[in-house]
C-alpha positions as CSV (number, residue, x, y, z in Angstrom):
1,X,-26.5,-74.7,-47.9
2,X,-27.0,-75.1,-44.2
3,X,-24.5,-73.4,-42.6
4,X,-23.9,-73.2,-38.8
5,X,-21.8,-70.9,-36.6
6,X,-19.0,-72.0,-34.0
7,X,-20.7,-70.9,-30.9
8,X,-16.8,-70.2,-29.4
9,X,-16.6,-67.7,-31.6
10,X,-18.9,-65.6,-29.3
11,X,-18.7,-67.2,-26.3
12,X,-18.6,-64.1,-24.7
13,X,-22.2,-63.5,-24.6
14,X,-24.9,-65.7,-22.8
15,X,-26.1,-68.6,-24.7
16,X,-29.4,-67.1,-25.7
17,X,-27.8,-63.9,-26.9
18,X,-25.5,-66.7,-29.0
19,X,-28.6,-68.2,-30.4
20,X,-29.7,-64.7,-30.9
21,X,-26.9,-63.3,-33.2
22,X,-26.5,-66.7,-35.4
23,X,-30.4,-66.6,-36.1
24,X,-29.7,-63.1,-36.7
25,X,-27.2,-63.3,-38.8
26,X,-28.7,-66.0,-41.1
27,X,-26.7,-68.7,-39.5
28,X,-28.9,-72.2,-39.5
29,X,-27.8,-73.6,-36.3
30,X,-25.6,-73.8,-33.9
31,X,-22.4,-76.1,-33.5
32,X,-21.0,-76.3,-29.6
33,X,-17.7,-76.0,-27.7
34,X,-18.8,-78.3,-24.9
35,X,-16.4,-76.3,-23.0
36,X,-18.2,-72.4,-23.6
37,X,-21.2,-74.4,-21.5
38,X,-19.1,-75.5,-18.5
39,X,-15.4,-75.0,-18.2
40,X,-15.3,-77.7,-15.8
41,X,-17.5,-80.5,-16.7
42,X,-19.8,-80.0,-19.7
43,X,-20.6,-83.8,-19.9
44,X,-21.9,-83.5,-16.1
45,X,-24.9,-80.7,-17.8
46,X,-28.2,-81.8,-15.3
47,X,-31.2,-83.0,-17.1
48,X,-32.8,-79.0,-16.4
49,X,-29.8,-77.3,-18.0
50,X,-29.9,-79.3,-21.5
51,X,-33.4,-78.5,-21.7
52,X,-32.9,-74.9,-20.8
53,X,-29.9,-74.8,-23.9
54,X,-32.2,-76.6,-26.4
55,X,-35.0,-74.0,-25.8
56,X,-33.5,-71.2,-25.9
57,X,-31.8,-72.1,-29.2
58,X,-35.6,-73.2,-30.4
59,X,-37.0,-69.5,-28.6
60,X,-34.4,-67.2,-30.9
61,X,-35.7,-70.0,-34.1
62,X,-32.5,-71.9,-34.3
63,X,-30.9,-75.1,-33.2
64,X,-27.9,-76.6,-31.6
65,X,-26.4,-78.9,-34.6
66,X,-23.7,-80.1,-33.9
67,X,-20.6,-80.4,-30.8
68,X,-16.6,-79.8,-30.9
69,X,-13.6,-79.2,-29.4
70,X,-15.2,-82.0,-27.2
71,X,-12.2,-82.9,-24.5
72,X,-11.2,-79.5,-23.8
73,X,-12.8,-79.8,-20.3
74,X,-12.2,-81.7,-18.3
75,X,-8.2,-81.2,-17.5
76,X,-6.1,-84.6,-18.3
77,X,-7.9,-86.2,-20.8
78,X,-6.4,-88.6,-23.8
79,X,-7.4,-91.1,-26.0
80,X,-3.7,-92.4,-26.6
81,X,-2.9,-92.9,-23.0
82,X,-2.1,-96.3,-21.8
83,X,-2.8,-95.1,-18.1
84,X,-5.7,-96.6,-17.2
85,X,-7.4,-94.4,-15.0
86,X,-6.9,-91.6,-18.2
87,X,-8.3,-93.2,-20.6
88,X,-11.8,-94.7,-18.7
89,X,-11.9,-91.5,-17.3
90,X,-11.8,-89.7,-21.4
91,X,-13.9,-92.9,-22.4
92,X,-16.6,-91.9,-20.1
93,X,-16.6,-88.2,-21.1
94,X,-16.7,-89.5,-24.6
95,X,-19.2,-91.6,-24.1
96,X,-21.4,-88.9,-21.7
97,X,-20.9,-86.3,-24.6
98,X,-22.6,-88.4,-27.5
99,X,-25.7,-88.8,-24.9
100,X,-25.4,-84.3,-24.3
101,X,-25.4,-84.4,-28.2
102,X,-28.8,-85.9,-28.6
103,X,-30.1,-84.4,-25.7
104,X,-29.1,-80.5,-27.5
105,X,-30.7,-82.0,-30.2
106,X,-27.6,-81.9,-32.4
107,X,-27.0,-84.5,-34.9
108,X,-23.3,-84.7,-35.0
109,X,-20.0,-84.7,-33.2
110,X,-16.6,-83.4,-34.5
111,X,-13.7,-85.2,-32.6
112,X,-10.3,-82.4,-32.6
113,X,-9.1,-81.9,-29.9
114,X,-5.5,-82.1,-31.0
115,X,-3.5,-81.9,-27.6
116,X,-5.4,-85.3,-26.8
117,X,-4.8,-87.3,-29.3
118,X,-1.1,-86.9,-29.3
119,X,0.8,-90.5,-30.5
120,X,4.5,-90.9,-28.4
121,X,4.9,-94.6,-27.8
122,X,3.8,-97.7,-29.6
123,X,0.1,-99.0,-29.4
124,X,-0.9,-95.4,-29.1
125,X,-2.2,-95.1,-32.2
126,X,-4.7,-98.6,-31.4
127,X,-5.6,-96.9,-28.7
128,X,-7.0,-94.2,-30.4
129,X,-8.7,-96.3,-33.0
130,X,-10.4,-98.4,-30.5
131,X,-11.2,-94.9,-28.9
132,X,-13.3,-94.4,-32.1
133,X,-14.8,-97.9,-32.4
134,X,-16.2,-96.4,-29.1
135,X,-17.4,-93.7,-30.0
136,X,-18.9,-94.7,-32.9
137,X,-21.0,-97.8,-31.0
138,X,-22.3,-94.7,-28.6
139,X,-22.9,-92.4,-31.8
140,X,-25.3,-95.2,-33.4
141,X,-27.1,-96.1,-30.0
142,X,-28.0,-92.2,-29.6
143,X,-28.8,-91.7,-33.3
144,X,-26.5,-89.2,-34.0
145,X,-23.1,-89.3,-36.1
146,X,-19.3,-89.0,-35.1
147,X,-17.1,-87.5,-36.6
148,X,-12.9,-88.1,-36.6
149,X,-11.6,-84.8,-37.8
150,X,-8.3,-84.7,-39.8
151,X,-5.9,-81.9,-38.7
152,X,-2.7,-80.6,-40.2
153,X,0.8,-82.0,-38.6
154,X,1.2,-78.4,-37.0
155,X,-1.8,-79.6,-34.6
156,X,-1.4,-83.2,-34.3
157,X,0.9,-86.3,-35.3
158,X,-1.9,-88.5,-35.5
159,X,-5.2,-88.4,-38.6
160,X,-3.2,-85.2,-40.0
161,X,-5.3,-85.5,-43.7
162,X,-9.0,-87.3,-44.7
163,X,-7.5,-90.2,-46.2
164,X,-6.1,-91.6,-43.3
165,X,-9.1,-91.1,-41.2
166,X,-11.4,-92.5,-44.0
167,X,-9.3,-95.8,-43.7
168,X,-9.8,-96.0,-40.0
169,X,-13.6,-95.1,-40.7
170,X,-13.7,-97.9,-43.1
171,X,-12.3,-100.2,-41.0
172,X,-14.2,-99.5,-38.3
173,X,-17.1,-100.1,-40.6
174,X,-19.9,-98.3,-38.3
175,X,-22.1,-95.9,-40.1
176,X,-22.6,-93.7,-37.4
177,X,-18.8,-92.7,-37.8
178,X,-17.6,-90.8,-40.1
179,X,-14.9,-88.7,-40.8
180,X,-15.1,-84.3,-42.3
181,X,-12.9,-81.7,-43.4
182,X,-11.6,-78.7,-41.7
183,X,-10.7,-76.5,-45.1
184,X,-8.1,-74.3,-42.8
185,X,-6.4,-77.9,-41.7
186,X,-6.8,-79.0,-45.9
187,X,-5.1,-76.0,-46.9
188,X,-2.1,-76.7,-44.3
189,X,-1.4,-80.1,-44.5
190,X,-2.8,-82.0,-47.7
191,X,-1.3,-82.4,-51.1
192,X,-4.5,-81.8,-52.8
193,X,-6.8,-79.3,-52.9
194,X,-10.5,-79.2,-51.1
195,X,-12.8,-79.5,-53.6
196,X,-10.7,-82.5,-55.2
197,X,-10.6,-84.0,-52.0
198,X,-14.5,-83.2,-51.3
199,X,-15.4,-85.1,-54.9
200,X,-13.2,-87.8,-53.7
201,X,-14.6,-88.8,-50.3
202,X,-18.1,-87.2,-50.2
203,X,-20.0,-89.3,-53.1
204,X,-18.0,-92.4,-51.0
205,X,-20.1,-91.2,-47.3
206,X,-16.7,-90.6,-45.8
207,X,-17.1,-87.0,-44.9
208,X,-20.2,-86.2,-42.8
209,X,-19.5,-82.7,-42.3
210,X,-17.3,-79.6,-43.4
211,X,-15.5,-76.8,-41.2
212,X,-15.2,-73.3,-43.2
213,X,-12.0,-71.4,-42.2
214,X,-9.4,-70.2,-44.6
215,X,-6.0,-71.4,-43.8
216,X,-4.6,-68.5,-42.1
217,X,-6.9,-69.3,-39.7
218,X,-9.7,-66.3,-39.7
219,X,-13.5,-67.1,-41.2
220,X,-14.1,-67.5,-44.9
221,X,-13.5,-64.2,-46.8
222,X,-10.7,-63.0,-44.9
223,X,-8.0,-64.2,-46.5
224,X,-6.1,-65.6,-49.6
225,X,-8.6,-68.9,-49.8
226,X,-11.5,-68.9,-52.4
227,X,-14.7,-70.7,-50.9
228,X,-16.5,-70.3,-54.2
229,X,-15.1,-73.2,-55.7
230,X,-16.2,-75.2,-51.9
231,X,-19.5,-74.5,-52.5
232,X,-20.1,-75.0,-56.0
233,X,-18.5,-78.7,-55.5
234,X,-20.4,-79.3,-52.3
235,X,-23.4,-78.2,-54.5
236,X,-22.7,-80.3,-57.3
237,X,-21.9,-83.7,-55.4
238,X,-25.0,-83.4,-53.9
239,X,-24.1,-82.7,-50.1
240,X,-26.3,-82.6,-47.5
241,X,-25.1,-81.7,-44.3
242,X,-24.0,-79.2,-42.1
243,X,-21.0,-76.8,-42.5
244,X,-19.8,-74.9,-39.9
245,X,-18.3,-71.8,-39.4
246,X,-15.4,-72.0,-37.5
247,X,-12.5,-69.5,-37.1
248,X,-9.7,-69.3,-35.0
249,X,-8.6,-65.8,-35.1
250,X,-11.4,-63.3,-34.7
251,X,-10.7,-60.1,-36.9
252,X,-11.7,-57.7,-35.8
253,X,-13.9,-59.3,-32.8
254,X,-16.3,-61.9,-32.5
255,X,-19.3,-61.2,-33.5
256,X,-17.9,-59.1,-36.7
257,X,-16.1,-61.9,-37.8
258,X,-19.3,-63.9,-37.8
259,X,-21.3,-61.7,-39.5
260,X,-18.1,-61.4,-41.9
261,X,-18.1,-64.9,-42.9
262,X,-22.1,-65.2,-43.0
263,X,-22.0,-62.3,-45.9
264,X,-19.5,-63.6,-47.7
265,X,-20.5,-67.3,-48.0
266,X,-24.4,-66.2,-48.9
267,X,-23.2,-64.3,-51.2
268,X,-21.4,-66.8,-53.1
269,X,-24.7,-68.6,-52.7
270,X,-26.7,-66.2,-54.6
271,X,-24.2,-66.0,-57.1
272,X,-24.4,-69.7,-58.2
273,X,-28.3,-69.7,-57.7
């Protein structure tokens, strides 16, 4: 399994140390906050300081896979708005984060971002949808994948469990986006559990990508969810992406928890070898 780490989750050291301690670990990649890079403007990264990320992930023998929590920065934006000005403005980010994407070398992007995507007033919801129609157009002119990401009603009113974003996938009908599944948000907000839900919509090319956090919202292993079962269905339907690390609570630090969840879900690997 190709498992990458939620560079957020020690975004406290330099991004070479990052690339560093994920290589170190036994991490396979990767997968970026745009936001840990520039608090500011991440999508405004010069030409010199993409390449300068991309090799020093290749210098510590890793990679940047994949990109998240992708309109945290800058302030103000939405892809429900009907204030013009707001939404070019989050269009253009968009669209300038798919091109950062490629140039990391990533493959993917994961589109949270829950406090932007928030539905109040009718045609918000289209707006949102056309948002991804977007995105996905950029996403296949780059060559990389995105990804709307499901999260539970305590995050978001809007794409809160994988079947409703598969339907807006499908009737998008672009390849190059998909939907994923956040196994913290599956546990919180969906009837069924993940691995039914992961032999429902992988062997269909909905899902394009998994998040591993257990549901009280700390990395796989330190709580009351079981990732054997995840992997052993991932296994058997034949999955072959990324999946990412990513918790929100970091017990008892940072880098711990990384190295926490690494252990844990190699582990369960070897058992099922």
């Amino acid at each position: 399994m190709r498992i990458s780490l939620c560079n957020e989750v020690v975004r406290d050291l330099d991004f070479p140390a990052q690339c560093a301690l994920a290589a170190g670990l036994g991490y396979d990649g990767l997968e970026v906050a745009p936001f840990t890079l520039d608090a500011e403007a991440p999508h405004l990264l010069p030409a010199s300081r993409r390449a300068e990320l991309r090799r020093a992930a290749a210098e510590a023998g890793t990679t940047i896979t994949s990109l998240h929590w992708l309109l945290v920065a800058p302030a103000g934006l939405s892809i429900t708005t009907a204030e013009p000005a707001i939404r070019a403005r989050t269009l253009d980010v968009m669209e300038r984060l798919v091109a950062l994407t490629a140039d990391l070398g990533g493959a993917l992007l994961v589109h949270g971002s829950p406090g932007q995507r928030r539905v109040e007033t009718d045609g918000d919801a289209a707006r949102a949808e056309e948002a991804m129609a977007r995105a996905g157009e950029w996403a296949a002119q780059h060559g990389v994948t995105y990804c709307l990401e499901p999260l539970d009603p305590g995050q978001t009113n809007w794409v809160t469990n994988v079947a409703e974003a598969a339907a807006i996938v499908r009737r998008i009908g672009n390849p190059a986006l998909r939907t994923m599944l956040d196994v913290c948000s599956a546990g919180n907000g969906e009837s069924e559990a993940v691995p039914a839900l992961l032999e429902r919509f992988i062997p269909t090319g909905d899902v394009a990508h998994v998040h591993l956090n257990d549901r009280n919202r700390r990395g796989p292993g330190q709580g009351k969810d079981r990732f054997g079962p995840v992997l052993s269905t991932l296994r058997r339907v034949g999955y072959g992406g990324f999946c990412a690390v990513e918790p929100f609570d970091y017990v008892p630090d940072g880098p711990t928890s990384a190295a926490r969840a690494i252990g844990y879900l190699r582990g369960l690997e070897e058992m099922m070898a």
